[in-house]
N, C-alpha and C positions, 0 to 999 in steps of 0.2 A: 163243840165250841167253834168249829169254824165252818158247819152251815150256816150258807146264805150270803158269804164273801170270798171265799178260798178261791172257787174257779173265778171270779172277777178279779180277784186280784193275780192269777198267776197269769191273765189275760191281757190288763193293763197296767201293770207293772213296770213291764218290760216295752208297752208302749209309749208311755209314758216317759220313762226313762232314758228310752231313747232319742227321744225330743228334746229331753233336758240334756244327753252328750251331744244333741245338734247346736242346744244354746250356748254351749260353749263353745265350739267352735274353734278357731285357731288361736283363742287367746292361750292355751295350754295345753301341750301334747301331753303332758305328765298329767294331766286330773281329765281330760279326755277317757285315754286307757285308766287312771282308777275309777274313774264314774262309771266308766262300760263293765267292770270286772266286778264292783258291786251292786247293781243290777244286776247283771248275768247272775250274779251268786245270792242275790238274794229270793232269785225267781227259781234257781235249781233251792234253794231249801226250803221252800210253801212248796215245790215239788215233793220233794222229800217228806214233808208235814204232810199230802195230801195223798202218798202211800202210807204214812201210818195211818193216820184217819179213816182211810180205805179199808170195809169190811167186805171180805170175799164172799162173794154170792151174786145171784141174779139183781136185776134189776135198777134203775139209777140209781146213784147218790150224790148227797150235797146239791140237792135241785137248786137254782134261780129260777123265777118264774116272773117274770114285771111285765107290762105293757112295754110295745114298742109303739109301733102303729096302729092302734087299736081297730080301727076302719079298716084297714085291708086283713085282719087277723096277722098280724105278726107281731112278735113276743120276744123281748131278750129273755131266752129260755134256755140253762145249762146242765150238764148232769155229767156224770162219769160212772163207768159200768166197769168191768173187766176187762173191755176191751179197750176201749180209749183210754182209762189212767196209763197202764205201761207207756204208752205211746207218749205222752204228755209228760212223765220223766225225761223220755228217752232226748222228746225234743227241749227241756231246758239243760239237761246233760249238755248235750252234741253244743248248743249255742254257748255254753258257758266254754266249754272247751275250745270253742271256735276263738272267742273273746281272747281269751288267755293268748291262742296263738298266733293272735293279730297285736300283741301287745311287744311285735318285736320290728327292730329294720326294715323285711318287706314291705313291710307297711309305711309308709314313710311322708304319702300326701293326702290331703283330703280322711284323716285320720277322723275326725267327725264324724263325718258321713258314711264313713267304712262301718264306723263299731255300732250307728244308730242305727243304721238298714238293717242290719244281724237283731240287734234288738227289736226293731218294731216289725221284724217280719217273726220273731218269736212269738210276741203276742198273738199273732194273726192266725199262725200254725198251730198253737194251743187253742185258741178259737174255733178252728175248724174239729179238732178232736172232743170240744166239749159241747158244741152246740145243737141242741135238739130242734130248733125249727130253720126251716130249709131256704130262709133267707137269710137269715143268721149266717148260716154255713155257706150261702154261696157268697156273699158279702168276706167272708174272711178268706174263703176258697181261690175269690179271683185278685183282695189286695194283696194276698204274698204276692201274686207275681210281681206287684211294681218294687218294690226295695230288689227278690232276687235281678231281675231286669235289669235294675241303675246297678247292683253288684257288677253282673258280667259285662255292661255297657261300659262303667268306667273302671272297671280297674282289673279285667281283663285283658286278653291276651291280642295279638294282631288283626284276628278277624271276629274279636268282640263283635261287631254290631250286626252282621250274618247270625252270628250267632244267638244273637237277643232277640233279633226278628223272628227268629224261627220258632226259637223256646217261646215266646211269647205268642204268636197266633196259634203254633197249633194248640196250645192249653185253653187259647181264650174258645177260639171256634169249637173244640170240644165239649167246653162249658156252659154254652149257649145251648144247645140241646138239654143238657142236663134242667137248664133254667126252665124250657117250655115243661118238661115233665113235671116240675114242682107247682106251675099256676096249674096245669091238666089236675093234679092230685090237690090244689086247693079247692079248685074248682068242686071239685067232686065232696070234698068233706067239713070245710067251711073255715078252716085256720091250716098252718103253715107247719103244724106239729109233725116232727118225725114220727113221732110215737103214735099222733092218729093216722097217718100216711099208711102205718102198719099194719091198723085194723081195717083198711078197705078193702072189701069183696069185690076184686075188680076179677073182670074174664079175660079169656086167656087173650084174646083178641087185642085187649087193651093193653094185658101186661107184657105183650111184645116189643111194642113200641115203646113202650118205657123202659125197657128192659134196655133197648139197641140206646137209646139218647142215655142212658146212664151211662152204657157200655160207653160208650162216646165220651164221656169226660173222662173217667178212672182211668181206663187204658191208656190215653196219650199221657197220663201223671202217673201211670208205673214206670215207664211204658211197656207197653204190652206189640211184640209184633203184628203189625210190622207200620205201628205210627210209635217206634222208638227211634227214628233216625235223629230227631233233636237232640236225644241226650249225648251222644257222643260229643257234638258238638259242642252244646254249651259246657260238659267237664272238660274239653280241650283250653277252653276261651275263659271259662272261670277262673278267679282266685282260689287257692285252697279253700280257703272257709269259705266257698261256695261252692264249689265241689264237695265239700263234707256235708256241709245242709243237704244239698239234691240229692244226695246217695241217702243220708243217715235219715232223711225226714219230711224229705217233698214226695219220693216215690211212694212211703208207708201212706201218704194221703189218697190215694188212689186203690189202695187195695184195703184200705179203713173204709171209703165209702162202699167198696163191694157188702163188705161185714154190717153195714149198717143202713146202706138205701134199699140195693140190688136184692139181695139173699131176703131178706125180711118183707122188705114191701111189693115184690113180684116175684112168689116163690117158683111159682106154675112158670114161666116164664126163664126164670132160671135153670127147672129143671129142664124145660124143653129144650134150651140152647147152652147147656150147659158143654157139650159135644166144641162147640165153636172156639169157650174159651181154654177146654184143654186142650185144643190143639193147637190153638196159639201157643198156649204154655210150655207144650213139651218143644214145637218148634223155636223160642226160647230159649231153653234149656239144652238143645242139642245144637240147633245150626248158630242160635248166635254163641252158643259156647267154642263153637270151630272158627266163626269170622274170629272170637278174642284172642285166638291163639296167631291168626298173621301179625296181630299188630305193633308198629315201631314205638309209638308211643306208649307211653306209663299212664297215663290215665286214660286215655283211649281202649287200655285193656283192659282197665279195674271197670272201664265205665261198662265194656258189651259185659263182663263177667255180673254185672249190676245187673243188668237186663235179665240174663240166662239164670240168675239165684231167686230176682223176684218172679221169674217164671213158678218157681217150686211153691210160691204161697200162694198165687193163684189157683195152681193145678189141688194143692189141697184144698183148696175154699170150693172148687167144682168138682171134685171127685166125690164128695160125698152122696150125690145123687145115685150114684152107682157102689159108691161102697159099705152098703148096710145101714142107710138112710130108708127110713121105713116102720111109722108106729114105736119111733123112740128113737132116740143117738143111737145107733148102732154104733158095734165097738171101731169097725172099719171110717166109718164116717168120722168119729169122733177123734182118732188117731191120726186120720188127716187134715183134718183141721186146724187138731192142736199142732201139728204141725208146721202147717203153713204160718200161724202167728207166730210161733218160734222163732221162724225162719224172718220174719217181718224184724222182732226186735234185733237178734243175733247180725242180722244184714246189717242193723245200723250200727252197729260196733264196732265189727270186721271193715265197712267200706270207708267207714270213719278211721280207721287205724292205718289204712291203705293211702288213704288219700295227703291226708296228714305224713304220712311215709316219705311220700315225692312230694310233698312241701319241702319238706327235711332237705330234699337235696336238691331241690331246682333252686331253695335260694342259696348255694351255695356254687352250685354251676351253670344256673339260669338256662336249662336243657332238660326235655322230658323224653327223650330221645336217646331209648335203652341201648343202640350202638355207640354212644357216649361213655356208657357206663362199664365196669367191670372190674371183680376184684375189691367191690367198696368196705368190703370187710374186713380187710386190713388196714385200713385207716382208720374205721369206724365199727370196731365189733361189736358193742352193744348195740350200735341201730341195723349193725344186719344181724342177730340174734332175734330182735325186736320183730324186724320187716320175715324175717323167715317165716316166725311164729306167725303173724299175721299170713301171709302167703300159703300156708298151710291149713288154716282154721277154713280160709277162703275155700280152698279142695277140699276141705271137709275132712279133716283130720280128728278122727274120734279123740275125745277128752278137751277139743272145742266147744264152741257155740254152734259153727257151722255143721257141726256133724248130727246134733240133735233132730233140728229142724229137718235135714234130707232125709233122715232116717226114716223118723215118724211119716214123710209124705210117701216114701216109698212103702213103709207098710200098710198103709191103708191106700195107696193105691193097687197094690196089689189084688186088696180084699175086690177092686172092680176088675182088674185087667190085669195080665201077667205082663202083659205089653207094652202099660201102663208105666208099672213097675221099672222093665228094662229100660224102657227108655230114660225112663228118670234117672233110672240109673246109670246111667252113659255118663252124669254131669260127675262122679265122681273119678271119673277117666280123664274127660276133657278138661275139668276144674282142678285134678292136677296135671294136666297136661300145659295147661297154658301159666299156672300159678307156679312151677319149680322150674318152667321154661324162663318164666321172665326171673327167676330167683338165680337161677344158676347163670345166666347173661349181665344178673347187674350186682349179684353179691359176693359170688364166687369167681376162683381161676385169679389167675393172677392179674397185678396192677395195672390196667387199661391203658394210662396214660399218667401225665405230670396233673394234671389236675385232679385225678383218682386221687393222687398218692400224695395230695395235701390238701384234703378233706378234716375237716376238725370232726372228734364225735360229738354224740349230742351235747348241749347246756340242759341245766337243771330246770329249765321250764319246759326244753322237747321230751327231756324225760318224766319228767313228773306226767305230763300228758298219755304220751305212750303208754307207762306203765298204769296209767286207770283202766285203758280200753283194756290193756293184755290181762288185767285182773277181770274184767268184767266176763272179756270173752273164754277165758278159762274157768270159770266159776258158773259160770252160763252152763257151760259143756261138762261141767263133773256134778253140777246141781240145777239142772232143770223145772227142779219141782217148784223153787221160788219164785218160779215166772211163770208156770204151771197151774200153780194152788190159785190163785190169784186170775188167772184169767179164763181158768175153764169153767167154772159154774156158768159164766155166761157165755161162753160157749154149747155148753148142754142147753144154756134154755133157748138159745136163740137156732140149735140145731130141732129140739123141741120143737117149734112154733113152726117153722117150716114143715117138718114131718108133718104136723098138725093140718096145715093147711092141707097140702099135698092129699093126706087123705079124707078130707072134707071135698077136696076136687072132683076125688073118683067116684 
């Protein structure tokens, strides 16, 4: 019943919607935030409706297929597999959640345009997770950046606009390559289709260079070492709910085009350089997990510890060339994988639970500046309860979310490299090293100062929130299979077709 409209609608809904909270405008801050809250909540449940509808297995579902540009082959063309639906929850989750917590005092000017940028960069983010032709996708891929942009330009922190510039060129110059690879690959096949992009027999020759201009956009939108220098930045200079988007749902877009340009349409290519992005990855994972451990600031650490986590979905998405990849998923290959997507949703949960954390209490002592803090436990035990548990899932604390995901990438890297493995294994040293360092400086020990120790605990809106993530991330981590069942078959076949090629290569 809802082929042939569902992904449009969870597309332009929330675009739409958004426009309609811009036409209001300052006549009403009270129907501003209800306009933005249901939208938001009507786009998370045709979310909701488009995991029930969602049958587990290979292949698309709920196609659109229409004329766009008929003369140059381009297609408003849409689909969802197993790998993009989660993602596409995940991102009207995170924005609804965003919505709600912009529905309070911090927020205070330009209320419009706060909650319609969150909304029509929703759209644009579901966009990119559902669109099969490759102007489609780069059309939605480069408007997110303008709403995030005017986020951290206005209503951002003192060196907002350093910080806008930076987030914004390197994404766009990244993107530009990506762009020449897609007229190279139309050129060659006659339309703009992902899924014909997949079937061309291209040589290794060729699929280098596509291979580095792909590498070229994802990596700056993980980021990937050592073109992550932006992010620190802009989580500095961001608002909360722009710091939860970047973390919960702009990095996942960059290791989703890995799973669905890179991997698929330059296998040969992937596996050749496959070497390059795990050693970005484990560097990642180990040195910038030691920079997150100097730092003073609160989202400055959650932001490098982003970095060093999304290292681990990468390292699983290229370790399988070596981990028993070969005439079939190997079970190595396959356990890394699924790992590293684990790791992609679990990420957005945890940094979303983080981030929203030091909302909680920068609007209350306007400081993100953990020599500030200390003790806030005693004034506020349920939100250091709350923040602990998050701070921990972060380190990968088994019967989390976080713990799943390292696990699995550790074991199937193993199956390549013992070295692999350790190293990987290091993040769960440094990941509690820097995550109970910064817990025990800002939630333990005694009361800091007069400002510690008249701290109010949460209201029934920060809590309502928190406790969805801490449900999510603990449910995650004691029941994996539900995010599992659902997204590996397409994982097998997309690990499948690689193998395939690979050995049609030799």
């Amino acid at each position: 019943m809802f082929e042939g409209w569902l992904l449009s609608l969870l597309i332009w809904l929330p675009i739409l919607g958004g426009a309609g909270v811009l036409a209001i405008g300052r006549r009403s801050l009270g129907g501003v935030r209800g306009a933005a809250v249901v939208v938001a909540s009507g786009t998370f449940l045709l979310a909701a409706a488009l995991w029930l509808a969602f049958e587990p297995g290979g292949g698309m579902q709920l196609v659109e297929q229409r004329d766009w540009v008929p003369s140059l082959g381009i297609q408003y063309y849409l689909g969802v597999d197993g790998i993009s639906m989660p993602l596409v929850v995940l991102t009207a989750l995170a924005t609804l959640l965003v919505v709600i917590a912009g529905c309070s005092d911090a927020i205070h000017y330009r209320v419009a345009q706060y909650m319609g940028a969150f909304l029509i960069m929703e759209g644009l983010m579901i966009g990119v997770f559902v669109a099969l032709d490759a102007i489609l996708f780069y059309v939605f891929w480069e408007a997110m950046l303008v709403p995030m942009f005017l986020l951290i330009g206005i209503w951002g922190g003192a060196n907002r606009v350093y910080a806008t510039i930076k987030f914004f060129l390197y994404t766009f110059l990244g993107s530009v390559l990506m762009l020449i690879a897609f007229l190279y690959m139309r050129w060659e096949v006659g339309s703009f289709s992902v899924l014909a992009f997949q079937e061309l027999d291209l040589g290794l020759d060729v699929q280098v260079p596509i291979f580095l201009a792909l590498l070229a956009a994802f990596a700056v939108k993980i980021p990937m070492w050592p073109v992550h220098t932006w992010l620190p930045d802009a989580h500095t200079e961001a608002p909360t709910g722009g710091s939860v988007i970047l973390a919960a749902i702009t990095l996942k877009m960059g290791a989703y085009g890995f799973l669905r340009y890179a991997l698929p349409i330059v296998p040969e290519a992937s596996a050749q350089l496959a070497w390059l992005v795990i050693a970005v990855s484990l560097i990642a994972i180990v040195y910038i997990g030691l920079v997150a451990i100097a730092q003073t600031d609160m989202k400055r650490l959650i932001a490098y510890s982003s970095i060093a986590h999304m290292g681990f979905a990468t390292l699983g998405f290229f370790v399988i060339f070596q981990a028993g990849l070969g005439g079939g998923a190997g079970d190595g290959a396959l356990t890394a994988m699924t790992g590293g997507y684990v790791q992609l949703i679990s990420h957005g949960f945890i940094s979303a639970a983080l981030f929203l954390c030091v909302g909680v209490l920068y609007d209350r002592m306007h400081t993100r500046e953990i020599a500030a803090y200390g003790g806030v436990a005693n004034p506020m035990p349920v939100f250091g309860a709350l923040f602990v548990l998050f701070a921990l899932a972060n380190a990968g604390l088994p019967g989390t979310s976080g713990f799943v995901g390292e696990l699995l990438v550790i074991l199937g890297s193993y199956q390549a490299s013992f070295w692999y493995a350790a190293l990987a294994g290091l993040t769960l040293v440094v990941g509690a090293a820097y995550s109970l360092w910064l817990v025990k400086r800002v939630v333990f020990g005694p009361v800091a100062n007069e400002e510690v120790a008249g701290l109010r605990d949460l209201d029934r809106r920060e809590l309502a929130l928190l406790s969805v993530l801490a449900v999510l991330v603990i449910g995650l981590g004691i029941y994996p299979q539900a995010l599992v069942t659902v997204a590996e078959p397409a994982l097998v076949e997309l690990l499948d077709d690689v193998s395939a090629a690979l050995t049609a290569a030799r």
